[in-house]
C-alpha positions in Angstrom: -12.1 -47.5 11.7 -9.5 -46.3 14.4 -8.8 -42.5 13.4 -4.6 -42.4 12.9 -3.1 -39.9 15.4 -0.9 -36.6 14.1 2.1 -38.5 15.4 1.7 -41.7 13.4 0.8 -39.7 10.5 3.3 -37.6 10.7 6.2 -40.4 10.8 4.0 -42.1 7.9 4.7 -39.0 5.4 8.2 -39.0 6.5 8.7 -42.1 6.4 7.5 -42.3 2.6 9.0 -39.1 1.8 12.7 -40.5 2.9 11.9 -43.9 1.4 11.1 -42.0 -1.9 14.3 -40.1 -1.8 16.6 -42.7 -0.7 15.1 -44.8 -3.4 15.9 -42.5 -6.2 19.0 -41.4 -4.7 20.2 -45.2 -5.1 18.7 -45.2 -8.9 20.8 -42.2 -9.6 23.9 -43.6 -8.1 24.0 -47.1 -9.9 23.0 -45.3 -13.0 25.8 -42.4 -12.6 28.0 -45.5 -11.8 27.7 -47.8 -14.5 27.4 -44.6 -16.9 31.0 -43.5 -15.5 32.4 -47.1 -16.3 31.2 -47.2 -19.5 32.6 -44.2 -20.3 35.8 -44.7 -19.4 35.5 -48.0 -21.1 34.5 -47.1 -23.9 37.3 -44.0 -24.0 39.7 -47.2 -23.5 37.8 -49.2 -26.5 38.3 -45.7 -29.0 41.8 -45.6 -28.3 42.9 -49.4 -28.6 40.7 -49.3 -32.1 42.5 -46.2 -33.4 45.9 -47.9 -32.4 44.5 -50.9 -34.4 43.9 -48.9 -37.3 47.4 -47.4 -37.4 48.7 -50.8 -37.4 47.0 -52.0 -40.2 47.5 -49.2 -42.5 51.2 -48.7 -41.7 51.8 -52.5 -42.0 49.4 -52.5 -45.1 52.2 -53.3 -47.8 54.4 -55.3 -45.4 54.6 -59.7 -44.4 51.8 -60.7 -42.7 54.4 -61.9 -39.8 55.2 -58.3 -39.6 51.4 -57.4 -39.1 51.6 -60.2 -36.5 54.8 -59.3 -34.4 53.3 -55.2 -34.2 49.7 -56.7 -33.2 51.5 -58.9 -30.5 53.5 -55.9 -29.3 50.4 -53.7 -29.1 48.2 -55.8 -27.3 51.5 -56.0 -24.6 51.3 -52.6 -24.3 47.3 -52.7 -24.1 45.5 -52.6 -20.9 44.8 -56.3 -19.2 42.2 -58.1 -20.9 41.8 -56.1 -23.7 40.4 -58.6 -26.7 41.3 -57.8 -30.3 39.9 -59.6 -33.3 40.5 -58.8 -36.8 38.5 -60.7 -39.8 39.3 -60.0 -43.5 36.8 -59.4 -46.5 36.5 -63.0 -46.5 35.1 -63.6 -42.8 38.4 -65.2 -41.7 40.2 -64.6 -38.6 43.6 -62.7 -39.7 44.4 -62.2 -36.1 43.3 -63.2 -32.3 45.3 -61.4 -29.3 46.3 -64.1 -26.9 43.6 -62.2 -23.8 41.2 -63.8 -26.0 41.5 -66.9 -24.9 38.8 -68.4 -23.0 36.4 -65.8 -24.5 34.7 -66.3 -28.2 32.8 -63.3 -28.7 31.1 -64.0 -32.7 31.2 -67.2 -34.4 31.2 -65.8 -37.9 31.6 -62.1 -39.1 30.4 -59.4 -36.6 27.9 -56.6 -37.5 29.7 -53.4 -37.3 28.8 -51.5 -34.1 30.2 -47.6 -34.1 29.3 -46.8 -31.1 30.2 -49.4 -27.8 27.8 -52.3 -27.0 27.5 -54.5 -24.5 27.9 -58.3 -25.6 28.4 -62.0 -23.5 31.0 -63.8 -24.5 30.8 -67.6 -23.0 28.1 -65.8 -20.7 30.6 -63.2 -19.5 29.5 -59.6 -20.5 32.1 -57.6 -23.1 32.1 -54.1 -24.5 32.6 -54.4 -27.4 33.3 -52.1 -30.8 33.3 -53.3 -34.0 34.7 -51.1 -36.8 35.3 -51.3 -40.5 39.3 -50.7 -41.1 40.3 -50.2 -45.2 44.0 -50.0 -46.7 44.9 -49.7 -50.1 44.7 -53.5 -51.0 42.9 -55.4 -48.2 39.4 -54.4 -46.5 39.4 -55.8 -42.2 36.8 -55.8 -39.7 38.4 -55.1 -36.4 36.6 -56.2 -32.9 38.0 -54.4 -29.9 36.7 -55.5 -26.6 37.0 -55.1 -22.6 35.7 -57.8 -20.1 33.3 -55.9 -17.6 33.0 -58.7 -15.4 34.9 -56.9 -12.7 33.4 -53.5 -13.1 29.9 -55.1 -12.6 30.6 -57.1 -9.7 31.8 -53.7 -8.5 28.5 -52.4 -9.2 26.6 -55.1 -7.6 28.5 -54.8 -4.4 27.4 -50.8 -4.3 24.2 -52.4 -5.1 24.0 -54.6 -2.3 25.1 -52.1 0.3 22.6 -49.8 -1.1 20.0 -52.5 -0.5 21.1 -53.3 3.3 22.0 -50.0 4.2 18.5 -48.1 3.0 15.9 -50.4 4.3 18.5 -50.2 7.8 18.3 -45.9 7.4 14.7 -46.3 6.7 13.6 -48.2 10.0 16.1 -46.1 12.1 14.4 -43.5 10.7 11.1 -44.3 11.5 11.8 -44.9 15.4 13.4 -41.3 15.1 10.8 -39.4 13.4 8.1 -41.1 15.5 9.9 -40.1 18.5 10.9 -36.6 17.1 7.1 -36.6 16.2 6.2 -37.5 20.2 8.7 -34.5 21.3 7.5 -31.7 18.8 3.8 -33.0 19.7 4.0 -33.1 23.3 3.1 -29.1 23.5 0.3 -29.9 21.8 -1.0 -32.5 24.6 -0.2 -30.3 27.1 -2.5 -27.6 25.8 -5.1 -30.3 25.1 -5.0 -31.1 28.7 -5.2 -27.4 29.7 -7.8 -27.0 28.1 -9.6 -30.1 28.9 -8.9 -28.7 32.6 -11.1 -25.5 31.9 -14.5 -25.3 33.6 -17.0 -23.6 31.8 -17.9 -21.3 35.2 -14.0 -20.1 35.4 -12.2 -18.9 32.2 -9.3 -17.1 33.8 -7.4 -20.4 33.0 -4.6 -19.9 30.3 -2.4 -22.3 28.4 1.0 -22.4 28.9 3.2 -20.4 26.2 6.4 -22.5 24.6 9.4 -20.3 24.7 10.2 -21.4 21.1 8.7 -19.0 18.8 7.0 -21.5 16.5 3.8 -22.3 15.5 3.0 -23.6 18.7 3.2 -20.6 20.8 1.7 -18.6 18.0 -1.1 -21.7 18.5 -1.1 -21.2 22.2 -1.2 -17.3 22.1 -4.4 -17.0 19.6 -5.9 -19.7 22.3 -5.2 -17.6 25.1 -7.0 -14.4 22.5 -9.9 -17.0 21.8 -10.3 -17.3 25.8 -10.0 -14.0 26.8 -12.3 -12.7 24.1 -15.0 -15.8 25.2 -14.2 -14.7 28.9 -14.9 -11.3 28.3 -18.4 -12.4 26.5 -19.4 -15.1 29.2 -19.0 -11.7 31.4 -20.2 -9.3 29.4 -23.5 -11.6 29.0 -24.0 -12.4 32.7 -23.2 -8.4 33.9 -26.1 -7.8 31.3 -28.5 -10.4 32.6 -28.0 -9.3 35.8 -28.5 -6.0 35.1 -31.5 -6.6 33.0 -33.2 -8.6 36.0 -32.4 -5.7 38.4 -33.7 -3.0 36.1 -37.2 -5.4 35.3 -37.3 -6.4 39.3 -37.8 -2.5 40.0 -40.8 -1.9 38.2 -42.3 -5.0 38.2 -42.4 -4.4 42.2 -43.6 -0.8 41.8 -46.7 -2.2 40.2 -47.0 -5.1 42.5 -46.8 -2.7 45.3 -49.3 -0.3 43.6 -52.1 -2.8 42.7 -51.7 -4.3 46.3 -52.5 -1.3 47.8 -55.1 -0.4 46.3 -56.6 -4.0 47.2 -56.8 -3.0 51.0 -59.9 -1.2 50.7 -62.4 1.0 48.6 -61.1 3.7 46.5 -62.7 6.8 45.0 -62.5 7.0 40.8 -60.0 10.0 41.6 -57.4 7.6 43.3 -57.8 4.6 41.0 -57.9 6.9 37.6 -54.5 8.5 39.5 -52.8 4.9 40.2 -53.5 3.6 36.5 -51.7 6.6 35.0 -48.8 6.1 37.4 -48.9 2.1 36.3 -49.0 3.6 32.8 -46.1 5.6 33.0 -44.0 3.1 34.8 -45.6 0.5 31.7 -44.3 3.0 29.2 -40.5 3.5 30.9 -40.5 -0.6 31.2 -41.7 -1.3 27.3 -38.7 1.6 26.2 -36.5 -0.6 28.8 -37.4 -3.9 26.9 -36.8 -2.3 23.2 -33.4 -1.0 23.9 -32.7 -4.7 25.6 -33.8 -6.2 22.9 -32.1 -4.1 20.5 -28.8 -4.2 22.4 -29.5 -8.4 22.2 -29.8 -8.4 18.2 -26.9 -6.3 18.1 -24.8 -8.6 19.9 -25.9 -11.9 18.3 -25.5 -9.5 14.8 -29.2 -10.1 13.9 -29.9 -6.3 14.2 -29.2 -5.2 10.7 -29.2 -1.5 9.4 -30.2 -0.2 5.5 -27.8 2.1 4.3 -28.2 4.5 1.6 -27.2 8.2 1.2 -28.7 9.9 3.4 -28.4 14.4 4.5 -27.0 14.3 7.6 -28.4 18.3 8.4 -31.8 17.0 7.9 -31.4 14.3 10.5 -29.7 16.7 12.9 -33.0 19.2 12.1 -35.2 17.0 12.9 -33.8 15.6 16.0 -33.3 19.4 17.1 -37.3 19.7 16.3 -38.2 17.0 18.4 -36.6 17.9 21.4 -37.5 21.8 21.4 -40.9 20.6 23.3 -38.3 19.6 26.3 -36.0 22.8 26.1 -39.2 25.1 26.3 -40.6 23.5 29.2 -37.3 23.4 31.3 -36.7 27.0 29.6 -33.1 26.0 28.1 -31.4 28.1 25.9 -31.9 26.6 22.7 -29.5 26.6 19.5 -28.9 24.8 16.0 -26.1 26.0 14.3 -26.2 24.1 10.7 -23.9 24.6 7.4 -25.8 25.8 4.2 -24.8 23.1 2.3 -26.6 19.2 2.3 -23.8 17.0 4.4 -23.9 13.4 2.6 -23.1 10.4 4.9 -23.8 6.5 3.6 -25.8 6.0 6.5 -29.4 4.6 8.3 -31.6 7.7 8.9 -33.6 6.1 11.2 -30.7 5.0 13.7 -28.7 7.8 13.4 -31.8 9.7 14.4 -32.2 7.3 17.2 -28.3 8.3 18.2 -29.1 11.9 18.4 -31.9 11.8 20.1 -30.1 9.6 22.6 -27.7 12.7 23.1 -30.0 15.3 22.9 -32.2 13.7 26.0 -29.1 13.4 27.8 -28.3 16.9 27.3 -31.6 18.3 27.9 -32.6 15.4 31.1 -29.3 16.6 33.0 -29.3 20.0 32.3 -30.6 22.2 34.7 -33.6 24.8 34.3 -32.3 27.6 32.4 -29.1 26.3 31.6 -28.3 26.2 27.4 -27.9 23.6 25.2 -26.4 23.6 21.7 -26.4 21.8 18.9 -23.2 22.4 15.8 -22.6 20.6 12.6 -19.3 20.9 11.2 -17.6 19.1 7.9 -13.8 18.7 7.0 -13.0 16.9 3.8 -13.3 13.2 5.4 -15.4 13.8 8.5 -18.5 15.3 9.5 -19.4 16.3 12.9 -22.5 16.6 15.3 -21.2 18.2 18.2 -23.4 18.8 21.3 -23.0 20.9 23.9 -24.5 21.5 27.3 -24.2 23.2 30.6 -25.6 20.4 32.8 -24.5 18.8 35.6 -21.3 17.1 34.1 -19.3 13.6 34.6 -16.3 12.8 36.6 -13.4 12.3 34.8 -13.3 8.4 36.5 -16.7 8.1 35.4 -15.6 9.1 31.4 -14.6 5.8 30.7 -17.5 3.7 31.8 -20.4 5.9 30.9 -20.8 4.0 27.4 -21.4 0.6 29.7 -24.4 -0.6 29.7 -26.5 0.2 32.6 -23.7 2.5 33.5 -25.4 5.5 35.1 -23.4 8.5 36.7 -23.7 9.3 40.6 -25.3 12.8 39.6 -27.9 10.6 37.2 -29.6 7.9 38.9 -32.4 9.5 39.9 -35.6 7.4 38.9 -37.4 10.6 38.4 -34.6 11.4 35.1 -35.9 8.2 33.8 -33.5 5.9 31.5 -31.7 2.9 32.0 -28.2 3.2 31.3 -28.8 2.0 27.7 -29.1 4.9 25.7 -25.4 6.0 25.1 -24.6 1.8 24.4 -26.5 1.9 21.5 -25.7 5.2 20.0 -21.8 4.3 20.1 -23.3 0.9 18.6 -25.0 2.9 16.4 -21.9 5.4 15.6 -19.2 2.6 15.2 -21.8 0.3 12.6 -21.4 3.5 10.2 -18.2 3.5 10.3 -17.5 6.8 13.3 -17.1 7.0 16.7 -18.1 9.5 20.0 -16.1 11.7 21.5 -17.2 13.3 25.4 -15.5 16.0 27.2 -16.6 16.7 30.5 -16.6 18.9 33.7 -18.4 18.4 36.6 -21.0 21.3 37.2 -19.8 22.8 34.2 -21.3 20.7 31.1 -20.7 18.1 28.5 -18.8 18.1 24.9 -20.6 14.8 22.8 -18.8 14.7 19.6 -19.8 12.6 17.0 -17.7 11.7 14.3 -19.0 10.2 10.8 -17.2 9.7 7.6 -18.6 11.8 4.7 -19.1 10.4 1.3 
């Protein structure tokens, strides 16, 4: 089956939704109208029968050609075609105005009706009230009735315009709301077609923006969003690829190079015992390359899940410290751990947040030179708590400050093979620091040191 477009369905539901309201705005007029005229016919009937009733009782005592002459006089004065009949106890006809004529509402005595009805009389429709009249010596039943012939020809003729004009409004309608439909869509195709236009390889491409501020340029801004976020992933994934293939190139080569030339001829044990332990160091920096890649790879793709519990944050710091003494002795740094008495509790992973400090605390020791100090402070306020550390290394540009947490982002002063790393470490503790909830903070002079701040909600 054909799918039906927006625009058809659109002009579909109004369509039906007009149809339904013109419909019951058409019941609700006829019914208001015929309700009106038989109100004001049957306010017409109530009157004539109360000035039927007066007669009768005034003329109660008097000749019956006196009843007769003030009957004749009233139905005169009564509006045109207004029908009296008047039977006595007996069911005969005491009186018959002369509108009557050509109408013969009941054949024998009427049931009395107090409240207006609607009767045929010689197949022409009457309403009619038939009432019970007493005076002191004679009992009547008196009929009062107005042709509504004319009031429902009336009402047929609204009727009939009702039935011409709707279905007329209804089709006009339709062409106009499908072609209203066509206009308010036609952003819409355009941005299909945009989009259609977009090549996969080049996602600088952005839809156009409606001036109206509708739905559709709210629709066309979160596309432009969508595509600058997928832009900036399609980029971010190829800068890392690349990056990853030149970081695995280098030491792939190195060992290439190394095996190859020790193929040219005969070593002794000392030189082959010598190259294996360089291999094996250059095997060791290359498998620590590969976890961090890794790592950084189930992070993005959110596979890369941490356990959280409550966790003493100057425990964590301690044991970092400990770990990294071994490097501050041998390039004789000035060595400090300044912790608060108390236990520090963060809802945290102790394992990664470990694996964050350490990050910093290589970074501090690696690029700090022999005998220079580094320091390591943790500080609470009521919300926070802090890990600040402090060295007097070599430093980073402030141009560089922004772009040091890239990956594979190394500083001019810092890419030195013989300082090892990658460029990975400070992208995954700032992954690391923002998945509990903080962030890092770096101040930093050239040839005068670096400030790494970071900041952790405390529970």
């Amino acid at each position: 089956m054909k799918p039906v477009s927006i625009r058809l369905r659109l002009t579909l539901w109004y369509f039906s939704i007009l149809a339904a309201g013109l419909l019951a705005f058409a019941s609700l007029v006829l019914a208001t109208l015929q309700h009106a005229v038989h109100r004001t016919l049957d306010g017409e009937l109530r009157e004539h029968m109360t000035a039927v009733h007066n007669i009768l009782r005034e003329d109660a005592n008097g000749p019956a050609s006196a009843l007769q002459h003030d009957l004749d006089e009233d139905a005169e004065l009564a509006p045109d075609l207004t029908l009296v009949e008047i039977w006595d106890g007996n069911g005969r006809i005491v009186y018959r105005s002369p509108a009557t004529m050509g109408f013969h509402v009941f054949d024998r005595l009427p049931q009395i009706a107090e409240k207006p009805m609607t009767r045929f009389g010689r197949h022409r429709p009457l309403r009619v009230l038939v009432q019970n009249v007493a005076t002191p010596h004679f009992a009547y039943t008196v009929l009062v009735a107005i042709p509504v012939h004319d009031f429902e020809e009336a009402i047929e003729q609204v009727k009939t315009v009702l039935e011409i004009s709707i279905p007329l409004l209804l089709v006009l309608a339709a062409l106009g709301g499908y072609w209203t439909a066509g206009r308010a869509l036609s952003p819409v195709l355009s941005m299909i077609a945009a989009a259609e236009a977009i090549h996969p390889n080049d996602l600088s491409a952005r839809l156009q923006v409606p001036e109206a501020r509708d739905e559709l340029q709210r629709l066309a801004l979160t596309l432009n969003r969508m595509l600058a976020r997928l832009q900036a992933g399609f980029e971010r994934i190829t800068r890392f690829t690349a990056d990853a293939s030149h970081e695995l190139r280098t030491p792939v080569a190195l060992l290439r190079t190394r095996a190859e030339v020790l193929l040219r001829r005969t070593r002794t044990p000392e030189e082959y015992e010598a190259a294996l332990k360089e291999n094996l160091q250059e095997l060791e920096r290359t498998s620590g390359l590969l976890e961090e890649l890794l790592l950084l790879a189930r992070a993005d793709s959110g596979a890369e899940t941490l356990q959280f519990a409550d966790v003493a944050l100057e425990e964590i710091v301690r044991a970092a410290a400990a770990d990294m003494r071994a490097v501050a002795n041998e390039k004789h740094l000035l060595w400090s751990v300044d912790l608060p008495p108390e236990r520090v509790h963060v809802d945290g992973d102790a394992a990664a947040l470990r694996r964050m400090l350490l990050v910093l605390l290589d970074n501090a020791g690696k690029y700090t030179p022999e005998g220079g100090e580094v320091s390591v402070k943790l500080r609470v306020d009521p919300a926070h708590a802090v890990v600040e550390i402090r060295d007097t290394g070599i430093g980073i540009g402030e141009e560089e400050l922004t772009r040091i947490f890239d990956r594979f982002y190394r500083t001019d002063n810092a890419r030195a093979r013989t300082t090892g790393g990658a460029g990975l470490g400070l992208s995954i503790g700032r992954w690391i620091a923002e998945k509990h909830g903080g962030s890092i903070v770096v101040e930093s002079k050239p040839d005068v040191g670096s400030v790494f701040r970071v900041v952790l909600p405390r529970k």
